[in-house]
PDBQT receptor file of N, H, CA, C and O in Angstrom, charges set to zero:
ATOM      1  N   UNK A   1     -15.711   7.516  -3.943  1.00  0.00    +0.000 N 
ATOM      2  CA  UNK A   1     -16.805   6.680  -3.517  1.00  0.00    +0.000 C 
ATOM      3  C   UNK A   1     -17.711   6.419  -4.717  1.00  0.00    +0.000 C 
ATOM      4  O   UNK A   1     -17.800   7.345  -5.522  1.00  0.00    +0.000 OA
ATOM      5  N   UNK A   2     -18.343   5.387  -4.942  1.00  0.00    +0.000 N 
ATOM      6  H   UNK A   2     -18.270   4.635  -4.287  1.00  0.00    +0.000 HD
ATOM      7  CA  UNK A   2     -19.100   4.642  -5.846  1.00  0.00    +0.000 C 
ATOM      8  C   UNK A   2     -20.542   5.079  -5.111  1.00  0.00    +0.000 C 
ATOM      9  O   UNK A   2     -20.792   5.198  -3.912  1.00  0.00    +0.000 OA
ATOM     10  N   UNK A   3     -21.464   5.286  -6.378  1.00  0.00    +0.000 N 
ATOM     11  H   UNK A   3     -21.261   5.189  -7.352  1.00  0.00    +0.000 HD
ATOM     12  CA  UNK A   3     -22.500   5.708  -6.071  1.00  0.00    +0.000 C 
ATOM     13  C   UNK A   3     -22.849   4.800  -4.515  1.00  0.00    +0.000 C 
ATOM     14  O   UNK A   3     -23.032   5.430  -3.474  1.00  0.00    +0.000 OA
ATOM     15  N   UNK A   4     -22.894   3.547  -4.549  1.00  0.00    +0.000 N 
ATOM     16  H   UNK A   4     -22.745   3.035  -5.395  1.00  0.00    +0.000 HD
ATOM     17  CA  UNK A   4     -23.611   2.379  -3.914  1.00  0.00    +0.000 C 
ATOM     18  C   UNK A   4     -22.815   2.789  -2.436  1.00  0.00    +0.000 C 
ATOM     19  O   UNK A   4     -23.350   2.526  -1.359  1.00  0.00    +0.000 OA
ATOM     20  N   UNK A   5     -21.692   3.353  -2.507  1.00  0.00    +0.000 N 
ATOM     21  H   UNK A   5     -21.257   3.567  -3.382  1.00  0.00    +0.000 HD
ATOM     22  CA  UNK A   5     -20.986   3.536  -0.943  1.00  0.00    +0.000 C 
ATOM     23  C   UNK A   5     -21.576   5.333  -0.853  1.00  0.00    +0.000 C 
ATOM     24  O   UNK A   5     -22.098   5.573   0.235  1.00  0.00    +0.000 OA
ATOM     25  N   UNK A   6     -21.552   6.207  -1.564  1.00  0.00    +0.000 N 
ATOM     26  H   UNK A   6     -21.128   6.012  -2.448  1.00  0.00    +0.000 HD
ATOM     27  CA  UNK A   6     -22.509   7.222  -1.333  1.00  0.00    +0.000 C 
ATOM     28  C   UNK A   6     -23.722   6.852  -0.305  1.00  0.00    +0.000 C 
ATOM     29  O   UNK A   6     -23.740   7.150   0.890  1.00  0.00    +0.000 OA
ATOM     30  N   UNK A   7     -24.817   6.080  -1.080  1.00  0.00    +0.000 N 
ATOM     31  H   UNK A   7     -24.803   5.838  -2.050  1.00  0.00    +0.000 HD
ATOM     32  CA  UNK A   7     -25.816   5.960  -0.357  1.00  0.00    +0.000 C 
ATOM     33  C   UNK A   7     -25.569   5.088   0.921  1.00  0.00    +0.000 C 
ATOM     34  O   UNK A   7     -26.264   5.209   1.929  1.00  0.00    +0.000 OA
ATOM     35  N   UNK A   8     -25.120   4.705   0.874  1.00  0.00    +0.000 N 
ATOM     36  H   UNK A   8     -24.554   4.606   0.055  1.00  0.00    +0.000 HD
ATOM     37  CA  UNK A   8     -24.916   3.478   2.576  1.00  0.00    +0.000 C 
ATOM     38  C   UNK A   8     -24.330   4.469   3.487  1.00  0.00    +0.000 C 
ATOM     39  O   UNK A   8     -24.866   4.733   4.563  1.00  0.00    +0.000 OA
ATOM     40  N   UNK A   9     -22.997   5.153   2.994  1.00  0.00    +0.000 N 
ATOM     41  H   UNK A   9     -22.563   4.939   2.119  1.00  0.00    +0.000 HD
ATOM     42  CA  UNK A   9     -22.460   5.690   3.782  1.00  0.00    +0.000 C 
ATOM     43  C   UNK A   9     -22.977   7.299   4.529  1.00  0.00    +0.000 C 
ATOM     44  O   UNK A   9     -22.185   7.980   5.182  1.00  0.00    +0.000 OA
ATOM     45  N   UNK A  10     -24.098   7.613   4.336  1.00  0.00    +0.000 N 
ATOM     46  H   UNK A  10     -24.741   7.060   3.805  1.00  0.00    +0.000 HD
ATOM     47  CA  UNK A  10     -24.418   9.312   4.437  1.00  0.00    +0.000 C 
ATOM     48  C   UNK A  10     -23.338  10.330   5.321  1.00  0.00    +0.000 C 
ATOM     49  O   UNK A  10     -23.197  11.535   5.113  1.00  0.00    +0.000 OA
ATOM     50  N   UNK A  11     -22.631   9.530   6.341  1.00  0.00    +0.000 N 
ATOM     51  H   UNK A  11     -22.745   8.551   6.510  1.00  0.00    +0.000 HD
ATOM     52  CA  UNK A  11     -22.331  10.505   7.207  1.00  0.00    +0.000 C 
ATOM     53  C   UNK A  11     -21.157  10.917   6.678  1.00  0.00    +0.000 C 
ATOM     54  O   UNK A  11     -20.823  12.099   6.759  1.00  0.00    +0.000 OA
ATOM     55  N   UNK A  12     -20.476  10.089   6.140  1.00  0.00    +0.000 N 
ATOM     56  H   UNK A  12     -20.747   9.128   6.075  1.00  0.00    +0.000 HD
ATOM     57  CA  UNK A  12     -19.169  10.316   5.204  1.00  0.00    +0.000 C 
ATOM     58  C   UNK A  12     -18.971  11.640   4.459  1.00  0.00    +0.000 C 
ATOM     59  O   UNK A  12     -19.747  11.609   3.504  1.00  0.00    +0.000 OA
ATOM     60  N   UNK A  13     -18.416  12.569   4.462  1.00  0.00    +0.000 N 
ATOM     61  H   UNK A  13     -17.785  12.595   5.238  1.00  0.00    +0.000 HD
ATOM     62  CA  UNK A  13     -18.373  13.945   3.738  1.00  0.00    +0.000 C 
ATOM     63  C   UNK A  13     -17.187  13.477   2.939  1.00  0.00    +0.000 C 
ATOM     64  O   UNK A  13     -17.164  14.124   1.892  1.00  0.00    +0.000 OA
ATOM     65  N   UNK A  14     -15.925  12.388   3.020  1.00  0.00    +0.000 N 
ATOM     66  H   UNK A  14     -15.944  11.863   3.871  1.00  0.00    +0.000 HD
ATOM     67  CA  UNK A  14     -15.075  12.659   1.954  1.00  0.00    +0.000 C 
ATOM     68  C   UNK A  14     -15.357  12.259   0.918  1.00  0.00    +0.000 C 
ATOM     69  O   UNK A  14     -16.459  11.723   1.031  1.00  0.00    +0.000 OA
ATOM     70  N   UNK A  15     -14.985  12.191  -0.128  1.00  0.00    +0.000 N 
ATOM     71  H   UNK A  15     -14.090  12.627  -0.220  1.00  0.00    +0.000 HD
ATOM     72  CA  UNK A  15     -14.972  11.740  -1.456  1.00  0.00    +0.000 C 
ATOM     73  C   UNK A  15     -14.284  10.926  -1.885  1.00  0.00    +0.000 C 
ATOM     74  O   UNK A  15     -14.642   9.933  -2.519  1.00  0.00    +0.000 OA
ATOM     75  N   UNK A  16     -12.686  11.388  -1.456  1.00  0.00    +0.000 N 
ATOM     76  H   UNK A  16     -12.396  12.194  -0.941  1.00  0.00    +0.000 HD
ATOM     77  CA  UNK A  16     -11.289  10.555  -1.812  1.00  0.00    +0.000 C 
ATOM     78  C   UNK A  16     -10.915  10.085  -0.552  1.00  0.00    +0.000 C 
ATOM     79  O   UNK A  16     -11.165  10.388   0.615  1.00  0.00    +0.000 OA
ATOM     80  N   UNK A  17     -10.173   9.174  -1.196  1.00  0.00    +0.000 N 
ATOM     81  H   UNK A  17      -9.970   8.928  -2.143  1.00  0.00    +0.000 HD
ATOM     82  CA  UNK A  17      -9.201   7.922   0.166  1.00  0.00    +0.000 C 
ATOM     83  C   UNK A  17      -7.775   7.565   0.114  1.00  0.00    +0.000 C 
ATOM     84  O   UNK A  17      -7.150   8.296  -0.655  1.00  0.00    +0.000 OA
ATOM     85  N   UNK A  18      -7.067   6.657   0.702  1.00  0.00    +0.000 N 
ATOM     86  H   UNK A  18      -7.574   6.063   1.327  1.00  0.00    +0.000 HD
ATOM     87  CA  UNK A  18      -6.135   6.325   0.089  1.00  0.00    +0.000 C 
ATOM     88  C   UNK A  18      -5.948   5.073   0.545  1.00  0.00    +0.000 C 
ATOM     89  O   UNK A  18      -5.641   4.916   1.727  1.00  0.00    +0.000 OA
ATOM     90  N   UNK A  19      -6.128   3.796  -0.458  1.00  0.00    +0.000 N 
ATOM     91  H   UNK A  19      -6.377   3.923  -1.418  1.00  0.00    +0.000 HD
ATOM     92  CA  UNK A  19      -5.770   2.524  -0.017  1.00  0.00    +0.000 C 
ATOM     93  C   UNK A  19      -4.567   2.036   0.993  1.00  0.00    +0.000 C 
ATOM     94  O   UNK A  19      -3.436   2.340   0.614  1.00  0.00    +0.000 OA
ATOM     95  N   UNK A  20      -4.638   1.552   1.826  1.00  0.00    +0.000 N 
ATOM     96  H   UNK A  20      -5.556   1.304   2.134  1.00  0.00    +0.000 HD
ATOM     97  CA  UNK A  20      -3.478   1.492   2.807  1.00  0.00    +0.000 C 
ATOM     98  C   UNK A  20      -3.546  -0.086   3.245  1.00  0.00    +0.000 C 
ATOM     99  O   UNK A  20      -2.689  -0.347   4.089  1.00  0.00    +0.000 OA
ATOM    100  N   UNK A  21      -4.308  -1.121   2.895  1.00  0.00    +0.000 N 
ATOM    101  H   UNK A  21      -5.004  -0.909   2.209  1.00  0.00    +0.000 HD
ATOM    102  CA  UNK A  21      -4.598  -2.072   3.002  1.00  0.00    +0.000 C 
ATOM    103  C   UNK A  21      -5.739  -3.246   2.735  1.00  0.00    +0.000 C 
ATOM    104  O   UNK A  21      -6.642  -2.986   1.940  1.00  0.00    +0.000 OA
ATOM    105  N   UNK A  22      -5.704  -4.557   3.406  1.00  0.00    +0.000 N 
ATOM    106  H   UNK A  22      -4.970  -4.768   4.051  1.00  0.00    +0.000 HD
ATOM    107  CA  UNK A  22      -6.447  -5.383   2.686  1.00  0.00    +0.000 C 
ATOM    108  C   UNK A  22      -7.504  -5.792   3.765  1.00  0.00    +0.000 C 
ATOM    109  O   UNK A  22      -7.014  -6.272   4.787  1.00  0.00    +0.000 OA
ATOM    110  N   UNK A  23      -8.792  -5.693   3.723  1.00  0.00    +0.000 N 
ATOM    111  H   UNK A  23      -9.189  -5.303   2.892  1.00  0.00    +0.000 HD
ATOM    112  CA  UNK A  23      -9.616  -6.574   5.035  1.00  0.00    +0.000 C 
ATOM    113  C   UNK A  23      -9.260  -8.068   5.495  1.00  0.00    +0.000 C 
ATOM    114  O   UNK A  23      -8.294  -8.708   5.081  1.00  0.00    +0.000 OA
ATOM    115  N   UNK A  24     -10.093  -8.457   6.308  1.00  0.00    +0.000 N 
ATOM    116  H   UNK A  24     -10.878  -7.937   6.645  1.00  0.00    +0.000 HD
ATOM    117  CA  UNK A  24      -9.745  -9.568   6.456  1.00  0.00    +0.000 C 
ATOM    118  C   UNK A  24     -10.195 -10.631   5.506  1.00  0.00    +0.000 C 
ATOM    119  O   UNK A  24      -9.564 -11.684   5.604  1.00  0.00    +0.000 OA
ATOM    120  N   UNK A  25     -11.337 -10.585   4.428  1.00  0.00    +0.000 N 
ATOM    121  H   UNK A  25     -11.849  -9.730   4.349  1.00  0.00    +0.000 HD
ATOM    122  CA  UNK A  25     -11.771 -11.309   3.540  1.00  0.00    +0.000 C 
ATOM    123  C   UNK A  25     -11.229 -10.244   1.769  1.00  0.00    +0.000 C 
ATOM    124  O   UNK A  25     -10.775  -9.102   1.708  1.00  0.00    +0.000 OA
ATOM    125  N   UNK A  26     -11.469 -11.014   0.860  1.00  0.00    +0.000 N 
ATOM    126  H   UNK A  26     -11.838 -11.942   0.910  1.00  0.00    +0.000 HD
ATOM    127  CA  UNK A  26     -11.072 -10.338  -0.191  1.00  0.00    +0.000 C 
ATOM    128  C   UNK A  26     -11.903  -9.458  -0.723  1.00  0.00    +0.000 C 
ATOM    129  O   UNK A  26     -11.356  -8.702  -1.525  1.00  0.00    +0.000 OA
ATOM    130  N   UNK A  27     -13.029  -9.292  -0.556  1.00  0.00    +0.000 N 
ATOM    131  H   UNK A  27     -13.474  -9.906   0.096  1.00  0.00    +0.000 HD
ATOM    132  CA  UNK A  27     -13.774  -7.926  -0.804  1.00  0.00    +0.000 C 
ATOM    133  C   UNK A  27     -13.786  -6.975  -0.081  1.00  0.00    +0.000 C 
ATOM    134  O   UNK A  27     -14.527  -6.007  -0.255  1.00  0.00    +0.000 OA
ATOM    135  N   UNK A  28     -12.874  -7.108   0.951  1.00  0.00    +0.000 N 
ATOM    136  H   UNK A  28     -12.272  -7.894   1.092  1.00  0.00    +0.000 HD
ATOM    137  CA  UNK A  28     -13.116  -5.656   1.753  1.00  0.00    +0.000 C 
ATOM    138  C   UNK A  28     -11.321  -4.811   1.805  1.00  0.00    +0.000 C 
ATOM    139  O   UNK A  28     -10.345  -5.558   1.870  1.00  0.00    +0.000 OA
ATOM    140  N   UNK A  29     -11.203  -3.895   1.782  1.00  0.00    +0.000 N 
ATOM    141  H   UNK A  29     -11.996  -3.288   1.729  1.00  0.00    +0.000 HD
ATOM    142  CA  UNK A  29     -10.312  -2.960   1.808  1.00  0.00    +0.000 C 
ATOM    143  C   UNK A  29      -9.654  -1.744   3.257  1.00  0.00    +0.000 C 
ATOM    144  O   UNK A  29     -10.577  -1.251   3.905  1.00  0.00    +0.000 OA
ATOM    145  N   UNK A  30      -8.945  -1.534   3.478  1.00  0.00    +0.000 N 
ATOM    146  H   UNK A  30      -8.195  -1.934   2.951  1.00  0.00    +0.000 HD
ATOM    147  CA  UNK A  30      -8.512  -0.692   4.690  1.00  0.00    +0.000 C 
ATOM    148  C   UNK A  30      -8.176   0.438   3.836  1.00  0.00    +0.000 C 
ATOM    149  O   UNK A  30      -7.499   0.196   2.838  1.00  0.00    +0.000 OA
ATOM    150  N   UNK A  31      -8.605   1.846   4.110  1.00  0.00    +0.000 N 
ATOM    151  H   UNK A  31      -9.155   2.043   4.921  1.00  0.00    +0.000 HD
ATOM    152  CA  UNK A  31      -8.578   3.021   3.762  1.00  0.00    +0.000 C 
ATOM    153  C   UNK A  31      -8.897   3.813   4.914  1.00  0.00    +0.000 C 
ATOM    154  O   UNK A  31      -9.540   3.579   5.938  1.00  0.00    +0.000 OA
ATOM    155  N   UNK A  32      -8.068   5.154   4.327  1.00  0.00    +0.000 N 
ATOM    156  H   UNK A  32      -7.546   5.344   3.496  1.00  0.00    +0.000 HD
ATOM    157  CA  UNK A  32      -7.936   6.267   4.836  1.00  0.00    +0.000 C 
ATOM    158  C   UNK A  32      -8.213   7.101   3.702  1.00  0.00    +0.000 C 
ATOM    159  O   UNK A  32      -7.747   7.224   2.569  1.00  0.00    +0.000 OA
ATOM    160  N   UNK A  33      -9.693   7.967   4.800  1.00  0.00    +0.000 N 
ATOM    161  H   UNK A  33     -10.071   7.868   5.720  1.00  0.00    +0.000 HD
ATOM    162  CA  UNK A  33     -10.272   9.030   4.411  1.00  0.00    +0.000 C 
ATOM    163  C   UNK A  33      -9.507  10.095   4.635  1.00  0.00    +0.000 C 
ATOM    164  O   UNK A  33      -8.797  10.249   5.628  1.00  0.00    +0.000 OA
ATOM    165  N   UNK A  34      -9.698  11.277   3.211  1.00  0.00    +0.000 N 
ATOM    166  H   UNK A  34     -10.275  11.151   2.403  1.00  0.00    +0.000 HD
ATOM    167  CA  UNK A  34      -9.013  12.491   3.501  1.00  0.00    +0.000 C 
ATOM    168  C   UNK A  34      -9.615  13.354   4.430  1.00  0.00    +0.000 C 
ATOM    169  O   UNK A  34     -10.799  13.691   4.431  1.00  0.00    +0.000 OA
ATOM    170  N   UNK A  35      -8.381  13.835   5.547  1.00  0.00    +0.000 N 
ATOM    171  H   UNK A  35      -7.419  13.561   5.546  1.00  0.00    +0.000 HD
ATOM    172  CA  UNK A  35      -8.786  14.756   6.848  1.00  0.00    +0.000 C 
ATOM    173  C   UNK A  35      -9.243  13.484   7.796  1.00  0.00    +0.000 C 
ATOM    174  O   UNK A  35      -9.612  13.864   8.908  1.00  0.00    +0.000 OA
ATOM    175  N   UNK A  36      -9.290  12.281   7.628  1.00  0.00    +0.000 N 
ATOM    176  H   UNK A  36      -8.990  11.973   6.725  1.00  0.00    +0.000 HD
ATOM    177  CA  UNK A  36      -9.128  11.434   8.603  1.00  0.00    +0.000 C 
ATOM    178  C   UNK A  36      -7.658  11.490   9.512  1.00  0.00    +0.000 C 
ATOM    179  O   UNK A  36      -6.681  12.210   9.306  1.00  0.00    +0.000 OA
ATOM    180  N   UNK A  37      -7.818  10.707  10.337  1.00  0.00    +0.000 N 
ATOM    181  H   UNK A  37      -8.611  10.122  10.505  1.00  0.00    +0.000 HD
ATOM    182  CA  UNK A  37      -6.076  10.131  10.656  1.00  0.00    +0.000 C 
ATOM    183  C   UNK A  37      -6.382   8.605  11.197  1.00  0.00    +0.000 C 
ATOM    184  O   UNK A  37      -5.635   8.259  12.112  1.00  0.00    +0.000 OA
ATOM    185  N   UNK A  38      -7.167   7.832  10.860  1.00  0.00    +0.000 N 
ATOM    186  H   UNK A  38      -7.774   8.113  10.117  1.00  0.00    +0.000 HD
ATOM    187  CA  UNK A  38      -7.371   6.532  11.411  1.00  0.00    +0.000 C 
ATOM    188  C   UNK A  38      -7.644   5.284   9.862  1.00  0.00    +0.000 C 
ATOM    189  O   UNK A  38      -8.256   6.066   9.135  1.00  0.00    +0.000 OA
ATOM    190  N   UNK A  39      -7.598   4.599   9.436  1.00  0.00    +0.000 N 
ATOM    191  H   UNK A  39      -7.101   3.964  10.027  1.00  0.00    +0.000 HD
ATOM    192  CA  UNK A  39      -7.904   3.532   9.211  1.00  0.00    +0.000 C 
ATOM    193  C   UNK A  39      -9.127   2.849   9.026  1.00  0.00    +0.000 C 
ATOM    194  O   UNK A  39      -9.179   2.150  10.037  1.00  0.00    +0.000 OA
ATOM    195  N   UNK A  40     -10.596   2.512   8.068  1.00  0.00    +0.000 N 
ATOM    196  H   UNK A  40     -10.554   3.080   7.246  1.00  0.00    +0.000 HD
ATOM    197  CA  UNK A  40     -11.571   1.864   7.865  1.00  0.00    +0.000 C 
ATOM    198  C   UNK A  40     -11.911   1.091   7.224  1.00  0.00    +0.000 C 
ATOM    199  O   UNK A  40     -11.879   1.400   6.033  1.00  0.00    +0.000 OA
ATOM    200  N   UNK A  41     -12.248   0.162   7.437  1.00  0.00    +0.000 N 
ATOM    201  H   UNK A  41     -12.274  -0.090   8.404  1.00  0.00    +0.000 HD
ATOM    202  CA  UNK A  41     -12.596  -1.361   6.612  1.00  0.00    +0.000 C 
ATOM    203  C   UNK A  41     -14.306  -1.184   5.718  1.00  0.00    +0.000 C 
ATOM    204  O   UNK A  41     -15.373  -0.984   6.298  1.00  0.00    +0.000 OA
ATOM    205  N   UNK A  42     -14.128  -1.317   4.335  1.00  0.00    +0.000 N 
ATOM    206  H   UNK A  42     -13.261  -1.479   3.863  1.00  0.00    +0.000 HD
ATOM    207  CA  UNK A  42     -15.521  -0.891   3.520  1.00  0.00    +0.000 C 
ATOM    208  C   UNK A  42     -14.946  -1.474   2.878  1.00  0.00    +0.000 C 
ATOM    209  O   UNK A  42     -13.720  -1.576   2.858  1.00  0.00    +0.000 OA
ATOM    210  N   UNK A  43     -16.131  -2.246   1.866  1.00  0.00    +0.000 N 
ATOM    211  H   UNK A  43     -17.127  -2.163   1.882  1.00  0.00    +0.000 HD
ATOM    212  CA  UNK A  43     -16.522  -3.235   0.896  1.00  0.00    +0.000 C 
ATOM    213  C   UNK A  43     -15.793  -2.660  -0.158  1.00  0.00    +0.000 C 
ATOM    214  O   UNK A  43     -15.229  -1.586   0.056  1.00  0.00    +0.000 OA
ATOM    215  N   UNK A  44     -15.747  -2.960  -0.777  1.00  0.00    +0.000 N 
ATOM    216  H   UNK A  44     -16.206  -3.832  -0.951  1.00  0.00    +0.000 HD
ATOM    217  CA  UNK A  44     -14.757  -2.962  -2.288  1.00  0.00    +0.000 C 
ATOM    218  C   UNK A  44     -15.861  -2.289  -3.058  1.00  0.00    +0.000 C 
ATOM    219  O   UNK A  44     -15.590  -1.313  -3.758  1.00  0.00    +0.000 OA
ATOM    220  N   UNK A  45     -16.949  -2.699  -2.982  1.00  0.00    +0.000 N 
ATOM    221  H   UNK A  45     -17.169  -3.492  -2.414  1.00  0.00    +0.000 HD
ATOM    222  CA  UNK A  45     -18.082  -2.111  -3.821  1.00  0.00    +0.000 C 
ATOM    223  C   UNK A  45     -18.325  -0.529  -3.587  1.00  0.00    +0.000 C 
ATOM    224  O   UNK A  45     -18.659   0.232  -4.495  1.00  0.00    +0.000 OA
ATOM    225  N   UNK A  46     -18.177  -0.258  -2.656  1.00  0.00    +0.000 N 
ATOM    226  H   UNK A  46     -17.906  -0.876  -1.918  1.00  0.00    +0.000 HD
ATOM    227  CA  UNK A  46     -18.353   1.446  -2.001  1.00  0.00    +0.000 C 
ATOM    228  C   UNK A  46     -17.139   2.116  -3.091  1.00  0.00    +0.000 C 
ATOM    229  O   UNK A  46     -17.600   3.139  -3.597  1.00  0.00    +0.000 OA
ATOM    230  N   UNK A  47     -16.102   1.896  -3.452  1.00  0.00    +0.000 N 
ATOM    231  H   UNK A  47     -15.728   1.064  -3.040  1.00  0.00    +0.000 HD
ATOM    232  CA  UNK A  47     -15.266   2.301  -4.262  1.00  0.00    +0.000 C 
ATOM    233  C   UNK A  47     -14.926   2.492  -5.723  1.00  0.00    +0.000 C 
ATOM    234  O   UNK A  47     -15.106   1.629  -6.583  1.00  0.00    +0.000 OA
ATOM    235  N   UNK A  48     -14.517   3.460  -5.892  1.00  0.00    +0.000 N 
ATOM    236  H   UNK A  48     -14.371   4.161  -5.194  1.00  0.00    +0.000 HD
ATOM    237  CA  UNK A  48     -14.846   3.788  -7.612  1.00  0.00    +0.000 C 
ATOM    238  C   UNK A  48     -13.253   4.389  -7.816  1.00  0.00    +0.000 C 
ATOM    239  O   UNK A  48     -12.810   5.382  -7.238  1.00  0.00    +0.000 OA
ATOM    240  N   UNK A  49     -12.593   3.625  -8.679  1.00  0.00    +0.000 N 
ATOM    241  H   UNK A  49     -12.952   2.818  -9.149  1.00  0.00    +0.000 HD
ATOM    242  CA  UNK A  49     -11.353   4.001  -8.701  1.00  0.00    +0.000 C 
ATOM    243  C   UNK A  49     -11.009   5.824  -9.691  1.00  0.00    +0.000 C 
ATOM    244  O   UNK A  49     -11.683   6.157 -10.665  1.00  0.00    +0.000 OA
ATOM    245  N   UNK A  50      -9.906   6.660  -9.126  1.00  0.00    +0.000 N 
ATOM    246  H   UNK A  50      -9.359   6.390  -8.335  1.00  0.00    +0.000 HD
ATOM    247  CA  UNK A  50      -9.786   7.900  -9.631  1.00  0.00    +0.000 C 
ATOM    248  C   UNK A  50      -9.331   7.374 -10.790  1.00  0.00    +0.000 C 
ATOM    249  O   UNK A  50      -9.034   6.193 -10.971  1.00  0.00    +0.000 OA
ATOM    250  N   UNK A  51      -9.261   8.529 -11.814  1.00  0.00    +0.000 N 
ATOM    251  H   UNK A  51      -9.503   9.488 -11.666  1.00  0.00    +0.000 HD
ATOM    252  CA  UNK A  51      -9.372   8.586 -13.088  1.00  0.00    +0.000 C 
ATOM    253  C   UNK A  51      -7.900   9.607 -13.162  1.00  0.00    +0.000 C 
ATOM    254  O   UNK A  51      -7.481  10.008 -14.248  1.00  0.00    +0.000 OA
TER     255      UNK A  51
């Protein structure tokens, strides 16, 4: 998570994700949070790619 999806997101405890798809517009993304089992649509900006 990118600082900017840190702060929006508070309730969020994961850190890491795993891209699994595309939103319906081009800035947004479908991910899965670790210890999830479902699928969430967040802005491209909330994301900070691993190193």
């Amino acid at each position: 998570m990118s600082e900017l999806g840190k702060q929006r997101m508070t309730r969020n405890k994961a850190t890491t994700a795993k891209v699994v798809g595309f939103g319906r517009t081009d800035s947004r993304v479908r991910i899965i949070f670790d210890g999830s089992s479902y699928p969430v649509s967040i802005h491209i900006s909330y994301l900070e790619r691993d190193k």
